[in-house]
MMTF fields as JSON, N, C-alpha, C and O atoms, coordinates in Angstrom:
{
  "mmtfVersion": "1.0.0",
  "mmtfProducer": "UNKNOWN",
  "numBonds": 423,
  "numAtoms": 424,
  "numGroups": 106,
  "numChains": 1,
  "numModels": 1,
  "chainsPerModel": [1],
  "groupsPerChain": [106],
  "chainIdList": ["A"],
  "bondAtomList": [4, 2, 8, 6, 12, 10, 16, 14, 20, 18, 24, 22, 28, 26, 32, 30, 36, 34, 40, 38, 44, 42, 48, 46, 52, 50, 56, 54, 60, 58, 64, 62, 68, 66, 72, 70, 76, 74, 80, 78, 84, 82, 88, 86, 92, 90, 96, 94, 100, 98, 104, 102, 108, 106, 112, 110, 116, 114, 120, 118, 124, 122, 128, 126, 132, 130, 136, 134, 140, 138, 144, 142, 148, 146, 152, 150, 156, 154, 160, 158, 164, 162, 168, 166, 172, 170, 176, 174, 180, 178, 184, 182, 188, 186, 192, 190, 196, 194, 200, 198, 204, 202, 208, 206, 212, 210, 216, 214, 220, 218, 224, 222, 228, 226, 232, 230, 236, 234, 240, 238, 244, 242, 248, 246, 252, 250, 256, 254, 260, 258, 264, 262, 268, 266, 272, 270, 276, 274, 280, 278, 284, 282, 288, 286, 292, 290, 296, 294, 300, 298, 304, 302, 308, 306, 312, 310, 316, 314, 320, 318, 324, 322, 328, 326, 332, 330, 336, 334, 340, 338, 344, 342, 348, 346, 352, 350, 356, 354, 360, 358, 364, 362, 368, 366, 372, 370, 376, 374, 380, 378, 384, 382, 388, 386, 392, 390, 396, 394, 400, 398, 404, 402, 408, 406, 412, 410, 416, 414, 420, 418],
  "bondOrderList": [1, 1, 1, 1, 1, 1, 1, 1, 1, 1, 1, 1, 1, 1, 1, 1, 1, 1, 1, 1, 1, 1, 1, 1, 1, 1, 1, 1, 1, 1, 1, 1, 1, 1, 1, 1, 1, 1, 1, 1, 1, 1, 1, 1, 1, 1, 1, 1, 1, 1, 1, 1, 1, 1, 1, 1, 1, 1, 1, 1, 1, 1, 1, 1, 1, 1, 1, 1, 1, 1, 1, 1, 1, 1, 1, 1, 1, 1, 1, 1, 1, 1, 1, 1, 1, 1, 1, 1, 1, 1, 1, 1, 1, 1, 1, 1, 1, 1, 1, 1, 1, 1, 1, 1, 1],
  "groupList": [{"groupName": "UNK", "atomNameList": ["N", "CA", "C", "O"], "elementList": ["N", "C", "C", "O"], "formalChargeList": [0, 0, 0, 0], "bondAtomList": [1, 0, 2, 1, 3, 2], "bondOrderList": [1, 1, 2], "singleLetterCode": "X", "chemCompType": "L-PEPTIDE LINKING"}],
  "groupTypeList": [0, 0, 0, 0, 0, 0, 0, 0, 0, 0, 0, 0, 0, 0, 0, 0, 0, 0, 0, 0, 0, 0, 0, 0, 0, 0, 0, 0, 0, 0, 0, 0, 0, 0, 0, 0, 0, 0, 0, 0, 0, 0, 0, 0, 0, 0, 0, 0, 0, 0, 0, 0, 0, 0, 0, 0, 0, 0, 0, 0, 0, 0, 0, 0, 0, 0, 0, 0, 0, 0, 0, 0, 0, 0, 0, 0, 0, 0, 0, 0, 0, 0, 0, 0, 0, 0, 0, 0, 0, 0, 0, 0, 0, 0, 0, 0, 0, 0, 0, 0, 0, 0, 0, 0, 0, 0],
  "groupIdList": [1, 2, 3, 4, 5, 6, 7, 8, 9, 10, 11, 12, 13, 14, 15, 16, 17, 18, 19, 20, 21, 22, 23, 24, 25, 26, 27, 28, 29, 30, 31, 32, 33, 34, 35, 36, 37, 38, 39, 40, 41, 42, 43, 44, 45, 46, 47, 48, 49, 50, 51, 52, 53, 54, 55, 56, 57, 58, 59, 60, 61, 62, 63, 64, 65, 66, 67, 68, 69, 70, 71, 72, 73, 74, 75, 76, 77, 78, 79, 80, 81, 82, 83, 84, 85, 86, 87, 88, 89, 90, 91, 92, 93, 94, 95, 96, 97, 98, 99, 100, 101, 102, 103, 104, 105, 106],
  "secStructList": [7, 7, 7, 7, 7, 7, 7, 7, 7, 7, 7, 7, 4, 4, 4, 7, 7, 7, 7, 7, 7, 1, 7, 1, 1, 1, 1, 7, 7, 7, 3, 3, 3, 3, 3, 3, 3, 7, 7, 1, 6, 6, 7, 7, 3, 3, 7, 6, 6, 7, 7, 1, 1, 7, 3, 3, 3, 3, 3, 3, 3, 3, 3, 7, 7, 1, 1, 1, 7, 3, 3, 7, 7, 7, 7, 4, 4, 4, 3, 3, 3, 3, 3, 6, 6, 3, 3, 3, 3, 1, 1, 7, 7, 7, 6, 6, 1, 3, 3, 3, 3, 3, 3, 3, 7, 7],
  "xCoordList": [-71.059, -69.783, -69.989, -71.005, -69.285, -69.545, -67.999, -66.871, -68.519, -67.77, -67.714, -68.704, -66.735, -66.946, -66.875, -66.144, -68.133, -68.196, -67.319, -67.364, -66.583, -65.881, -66.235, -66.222, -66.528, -67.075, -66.408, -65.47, -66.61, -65.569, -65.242, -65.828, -63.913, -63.586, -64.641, -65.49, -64.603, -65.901, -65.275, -64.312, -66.055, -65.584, -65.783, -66.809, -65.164, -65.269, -65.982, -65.824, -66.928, -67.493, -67.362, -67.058, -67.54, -67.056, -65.936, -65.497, -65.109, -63.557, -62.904, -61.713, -63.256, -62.893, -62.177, -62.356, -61.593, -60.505, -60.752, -60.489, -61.543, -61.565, -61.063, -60.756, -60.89, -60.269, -60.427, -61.53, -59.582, -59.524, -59.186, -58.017, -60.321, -60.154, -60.184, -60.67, -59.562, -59.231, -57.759, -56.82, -57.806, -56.141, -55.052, -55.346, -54.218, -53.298, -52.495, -51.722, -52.751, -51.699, -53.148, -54.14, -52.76, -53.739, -53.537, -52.545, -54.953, -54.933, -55.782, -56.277, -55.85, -57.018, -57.351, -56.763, -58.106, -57.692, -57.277, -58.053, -56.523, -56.392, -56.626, -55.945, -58.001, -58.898, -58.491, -58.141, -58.536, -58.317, -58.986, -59.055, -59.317, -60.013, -60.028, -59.181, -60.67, -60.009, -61.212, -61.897, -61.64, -62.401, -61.558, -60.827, -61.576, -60.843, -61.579, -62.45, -61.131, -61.877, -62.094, -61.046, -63.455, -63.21, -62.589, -62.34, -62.308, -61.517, -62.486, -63.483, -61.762, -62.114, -61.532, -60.788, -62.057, -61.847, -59.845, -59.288, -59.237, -58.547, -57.099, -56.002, -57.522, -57.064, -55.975, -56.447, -55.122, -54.727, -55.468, -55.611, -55.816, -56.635, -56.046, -56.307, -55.445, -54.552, -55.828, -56.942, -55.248, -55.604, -54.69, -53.712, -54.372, -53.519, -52.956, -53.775, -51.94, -51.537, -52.083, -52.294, -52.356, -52.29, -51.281, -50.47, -51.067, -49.913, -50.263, -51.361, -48.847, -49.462, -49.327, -49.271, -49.284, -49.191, -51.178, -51.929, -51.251, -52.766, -53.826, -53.965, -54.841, -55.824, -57.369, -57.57, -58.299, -58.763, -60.197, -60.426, -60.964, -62.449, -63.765, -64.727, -63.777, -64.54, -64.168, -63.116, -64.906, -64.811, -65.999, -66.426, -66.631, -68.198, -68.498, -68.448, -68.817, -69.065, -69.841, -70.881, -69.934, -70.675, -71.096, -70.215, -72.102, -72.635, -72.644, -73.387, -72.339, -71.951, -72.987, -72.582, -73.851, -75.153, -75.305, -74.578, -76.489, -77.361, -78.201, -78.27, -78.858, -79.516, -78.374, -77.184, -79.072, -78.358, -77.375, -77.292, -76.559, -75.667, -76.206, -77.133, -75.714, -76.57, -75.465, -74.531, -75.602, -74.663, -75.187, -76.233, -73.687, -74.071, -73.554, -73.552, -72.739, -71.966, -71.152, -70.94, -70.557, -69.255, -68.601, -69.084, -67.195, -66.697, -65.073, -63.904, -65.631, -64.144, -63.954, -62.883, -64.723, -64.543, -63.706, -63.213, -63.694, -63.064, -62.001, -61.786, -61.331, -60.492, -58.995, -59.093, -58.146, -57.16, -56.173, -56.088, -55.156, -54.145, -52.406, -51.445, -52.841, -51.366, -50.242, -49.416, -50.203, -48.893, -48.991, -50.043, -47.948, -48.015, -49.25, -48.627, -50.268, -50.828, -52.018, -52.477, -52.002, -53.239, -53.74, -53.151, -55.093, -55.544, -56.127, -56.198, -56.688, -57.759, -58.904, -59.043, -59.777, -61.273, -60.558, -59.919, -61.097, -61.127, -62.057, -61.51, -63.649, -64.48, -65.24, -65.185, -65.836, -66.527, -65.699, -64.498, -66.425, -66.263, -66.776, -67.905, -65.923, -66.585, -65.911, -65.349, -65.803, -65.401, -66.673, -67.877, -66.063, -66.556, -67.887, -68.846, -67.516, -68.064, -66.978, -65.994, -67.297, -66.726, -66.21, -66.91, -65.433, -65.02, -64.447, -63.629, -65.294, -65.31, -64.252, -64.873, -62.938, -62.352, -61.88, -61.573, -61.916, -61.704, -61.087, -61.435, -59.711, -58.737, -58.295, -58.63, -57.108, -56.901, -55.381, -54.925, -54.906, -53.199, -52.493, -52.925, -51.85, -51.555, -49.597, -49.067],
  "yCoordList": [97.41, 97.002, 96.234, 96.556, 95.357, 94.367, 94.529, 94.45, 94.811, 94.898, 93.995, 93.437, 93.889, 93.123, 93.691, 94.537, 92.81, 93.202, 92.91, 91.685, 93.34, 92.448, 92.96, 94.047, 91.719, 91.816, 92.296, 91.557, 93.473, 93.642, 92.674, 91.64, 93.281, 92.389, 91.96, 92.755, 90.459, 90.728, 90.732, 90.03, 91.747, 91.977, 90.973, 90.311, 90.721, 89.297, 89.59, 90.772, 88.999, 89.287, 89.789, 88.847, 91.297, 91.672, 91.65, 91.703, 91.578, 91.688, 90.696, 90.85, 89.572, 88.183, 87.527, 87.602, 87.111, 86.76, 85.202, 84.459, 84.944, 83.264, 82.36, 82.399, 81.407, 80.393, 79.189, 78.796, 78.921, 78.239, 76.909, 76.523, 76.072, 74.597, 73.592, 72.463, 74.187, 73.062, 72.599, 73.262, 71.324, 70.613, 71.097, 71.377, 71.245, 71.779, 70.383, 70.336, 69.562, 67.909, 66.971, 67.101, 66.083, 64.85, 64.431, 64.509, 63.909, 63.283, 64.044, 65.156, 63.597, 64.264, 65.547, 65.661, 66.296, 67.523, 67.562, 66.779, 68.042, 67.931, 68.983, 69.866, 68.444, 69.222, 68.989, 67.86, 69.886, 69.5, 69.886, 71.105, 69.424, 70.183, 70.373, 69.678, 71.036, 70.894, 71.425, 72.182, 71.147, 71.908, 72.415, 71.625, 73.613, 74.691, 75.555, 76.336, 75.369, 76.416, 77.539, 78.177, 78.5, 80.219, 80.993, 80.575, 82.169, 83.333, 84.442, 84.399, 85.547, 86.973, 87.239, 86.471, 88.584, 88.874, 88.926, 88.85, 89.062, 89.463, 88.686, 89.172, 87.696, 86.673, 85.046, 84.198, 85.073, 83.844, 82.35, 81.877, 81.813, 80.771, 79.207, 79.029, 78.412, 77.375, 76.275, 76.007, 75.918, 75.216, 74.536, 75.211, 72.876, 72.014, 71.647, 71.275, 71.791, 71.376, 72.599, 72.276, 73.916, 74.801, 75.456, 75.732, 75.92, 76.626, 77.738, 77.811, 79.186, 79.928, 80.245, 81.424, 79.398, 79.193, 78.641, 78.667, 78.28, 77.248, 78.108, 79.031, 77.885, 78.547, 78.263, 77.078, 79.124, 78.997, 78.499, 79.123, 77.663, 77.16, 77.651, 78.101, 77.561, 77.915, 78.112, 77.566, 78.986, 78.608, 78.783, 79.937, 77.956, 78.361, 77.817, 76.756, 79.054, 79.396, 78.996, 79.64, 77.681, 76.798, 77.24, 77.576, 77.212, 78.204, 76.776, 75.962, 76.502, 75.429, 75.814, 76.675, 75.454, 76.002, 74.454, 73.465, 74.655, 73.86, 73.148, 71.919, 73.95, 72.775, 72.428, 72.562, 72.136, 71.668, 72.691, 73.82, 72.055, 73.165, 74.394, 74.29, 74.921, 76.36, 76.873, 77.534, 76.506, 77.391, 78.482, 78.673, 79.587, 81.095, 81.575, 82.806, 80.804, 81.401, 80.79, 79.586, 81.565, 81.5, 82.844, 83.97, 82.248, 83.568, 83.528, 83.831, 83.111, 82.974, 84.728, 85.33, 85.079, 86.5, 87.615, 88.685, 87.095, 87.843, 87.273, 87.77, 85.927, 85.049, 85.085, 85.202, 84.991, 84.948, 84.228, 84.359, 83.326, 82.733, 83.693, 84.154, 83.555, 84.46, 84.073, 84.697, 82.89, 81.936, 80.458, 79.821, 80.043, 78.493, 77.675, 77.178, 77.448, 76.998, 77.851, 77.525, 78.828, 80.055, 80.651, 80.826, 80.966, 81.722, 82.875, 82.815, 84.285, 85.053, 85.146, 84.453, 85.765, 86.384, 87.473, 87.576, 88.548, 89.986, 90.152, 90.242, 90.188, 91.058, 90.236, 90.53, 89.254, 88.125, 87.68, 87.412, 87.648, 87.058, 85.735, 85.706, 84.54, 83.026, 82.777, 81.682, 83.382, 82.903, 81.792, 82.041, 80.682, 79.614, 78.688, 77.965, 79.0, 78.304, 77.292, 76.822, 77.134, 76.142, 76.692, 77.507, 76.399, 77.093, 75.136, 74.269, 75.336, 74.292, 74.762, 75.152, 74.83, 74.927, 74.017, 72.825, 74.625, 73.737, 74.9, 76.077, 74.02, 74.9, 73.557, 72.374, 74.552, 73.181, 73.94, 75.078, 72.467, 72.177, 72.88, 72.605, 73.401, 74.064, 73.922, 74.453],
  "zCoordList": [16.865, 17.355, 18.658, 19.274, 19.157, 20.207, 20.921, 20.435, 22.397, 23.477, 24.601, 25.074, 24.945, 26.12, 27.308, 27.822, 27.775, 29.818, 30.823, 30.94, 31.575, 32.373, 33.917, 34.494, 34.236, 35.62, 36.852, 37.15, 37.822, 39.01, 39.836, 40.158, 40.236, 41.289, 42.222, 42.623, 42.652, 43.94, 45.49, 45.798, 46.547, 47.669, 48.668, 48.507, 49.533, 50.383, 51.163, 51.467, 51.821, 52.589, 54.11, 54.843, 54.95, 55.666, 55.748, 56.896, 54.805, 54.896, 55.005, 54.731, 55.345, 55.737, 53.881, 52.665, 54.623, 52.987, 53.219, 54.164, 51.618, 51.754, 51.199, 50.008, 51.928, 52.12, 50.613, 50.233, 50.182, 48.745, 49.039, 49.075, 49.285, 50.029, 48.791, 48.857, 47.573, 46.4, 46.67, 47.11, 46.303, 46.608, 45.923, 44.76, 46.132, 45.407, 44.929, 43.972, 45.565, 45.02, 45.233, 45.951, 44.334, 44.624, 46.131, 46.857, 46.381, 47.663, 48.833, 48.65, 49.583, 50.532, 51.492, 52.568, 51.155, 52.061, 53.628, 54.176, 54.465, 55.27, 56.426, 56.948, 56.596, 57.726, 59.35, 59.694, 60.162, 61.347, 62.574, 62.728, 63.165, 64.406, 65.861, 66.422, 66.568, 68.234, 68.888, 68.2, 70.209, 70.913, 71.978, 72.575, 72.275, 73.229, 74.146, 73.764, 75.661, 76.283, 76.24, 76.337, 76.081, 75.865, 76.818, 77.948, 76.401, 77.328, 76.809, 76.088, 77.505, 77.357, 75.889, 75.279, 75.399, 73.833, 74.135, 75.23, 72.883, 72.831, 73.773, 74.049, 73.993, 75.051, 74.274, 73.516, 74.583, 73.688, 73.861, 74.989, 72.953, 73.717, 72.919, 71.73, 73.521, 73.058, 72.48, 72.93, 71.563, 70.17, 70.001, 69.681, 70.085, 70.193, 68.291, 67.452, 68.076, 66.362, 65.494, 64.325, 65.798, 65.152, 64.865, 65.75, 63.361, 63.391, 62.624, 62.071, 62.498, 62.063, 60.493, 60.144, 59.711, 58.43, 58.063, 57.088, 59.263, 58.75, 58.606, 59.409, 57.407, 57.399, 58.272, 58.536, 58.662, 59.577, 58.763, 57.726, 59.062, 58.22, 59.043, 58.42, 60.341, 61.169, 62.271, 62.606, 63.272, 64.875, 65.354, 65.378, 65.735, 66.396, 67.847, 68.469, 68.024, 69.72, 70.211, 70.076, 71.121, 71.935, 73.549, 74.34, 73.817, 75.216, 76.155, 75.607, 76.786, 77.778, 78.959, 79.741, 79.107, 80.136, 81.113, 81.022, 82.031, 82.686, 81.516, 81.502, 80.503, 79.358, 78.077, 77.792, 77.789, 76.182, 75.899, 76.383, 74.94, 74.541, 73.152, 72.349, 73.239, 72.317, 71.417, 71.87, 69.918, 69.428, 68.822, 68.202, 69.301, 69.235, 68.536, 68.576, 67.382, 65.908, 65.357, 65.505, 64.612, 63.665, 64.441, 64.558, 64.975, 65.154, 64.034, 64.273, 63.061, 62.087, 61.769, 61.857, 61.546, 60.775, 61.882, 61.527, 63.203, 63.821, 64.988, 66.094, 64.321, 65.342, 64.099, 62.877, 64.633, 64.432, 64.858, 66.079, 64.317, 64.903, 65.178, 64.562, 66.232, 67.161, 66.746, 66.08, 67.197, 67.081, 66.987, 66.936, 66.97, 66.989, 67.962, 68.901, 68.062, 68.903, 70.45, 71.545, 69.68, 70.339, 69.105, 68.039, 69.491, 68.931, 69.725, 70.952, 68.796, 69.644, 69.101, 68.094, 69.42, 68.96, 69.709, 70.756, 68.324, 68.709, 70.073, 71.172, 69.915, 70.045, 71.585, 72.779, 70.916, 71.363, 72.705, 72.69, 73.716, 74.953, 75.554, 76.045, 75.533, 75.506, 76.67, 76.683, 77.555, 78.885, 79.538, 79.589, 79.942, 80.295, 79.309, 79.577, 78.614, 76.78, 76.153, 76.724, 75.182, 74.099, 72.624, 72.024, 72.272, 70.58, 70.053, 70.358, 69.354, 68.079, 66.917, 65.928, 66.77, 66.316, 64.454, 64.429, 63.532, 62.154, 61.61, 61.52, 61.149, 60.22, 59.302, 59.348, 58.197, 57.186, 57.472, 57.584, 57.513, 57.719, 56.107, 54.987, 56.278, 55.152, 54.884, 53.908]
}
């Protein structure tokens, strides 16, 4: 007799819920981006044309030093959009750094 397998649900990674960057209408995706100064965790940190409908693609944390610049992540898995035009990082502390900001206009 022949059964079928059906595969489990699969779990997202660290909890992070992802992002489905296929078009929903013809025509071009609409990516957007910003560089924003860091704060302390938990801190609102303004992001110019963000809103809170938009989904988030990356944020990676730029170390602003005496040499070159140093990147020190992805902090998508733990940034969040507040409101219209801030965001936070939970955890992560980028006071006097850089956040490379990419979300898609939604």
């Amino acid at each position: 007799m022949l059964t079928s397998r059906r595969r489990a649900p699969r779990r997202h990674d660290r909890g992070v819920a992802r992002i489905n960057l296929r078009r929903k209408r013809s025509g071009p995706l609409d990516l957007r981006f910003s560089i924003a100064a860091g704060a302390a965790a938990d801190t609102n940190i303004a992001v110019a044309g963000i809103k809170r409908g938009d989904g988030l693609v990356a944020v990676i944390h730029v170390a602003d030093g005496a040499e070159a610049a140093l990147l020190k992540g992805d902090l998508v898995a733990e940034t969040n959009i507040t409101s219209d035009g801030n965001i936070q990082v939970d955890t992560t502390v980028t006071t006097g750094d850089q956040l490379l900001v990419i979300w898609v206009k939604r």
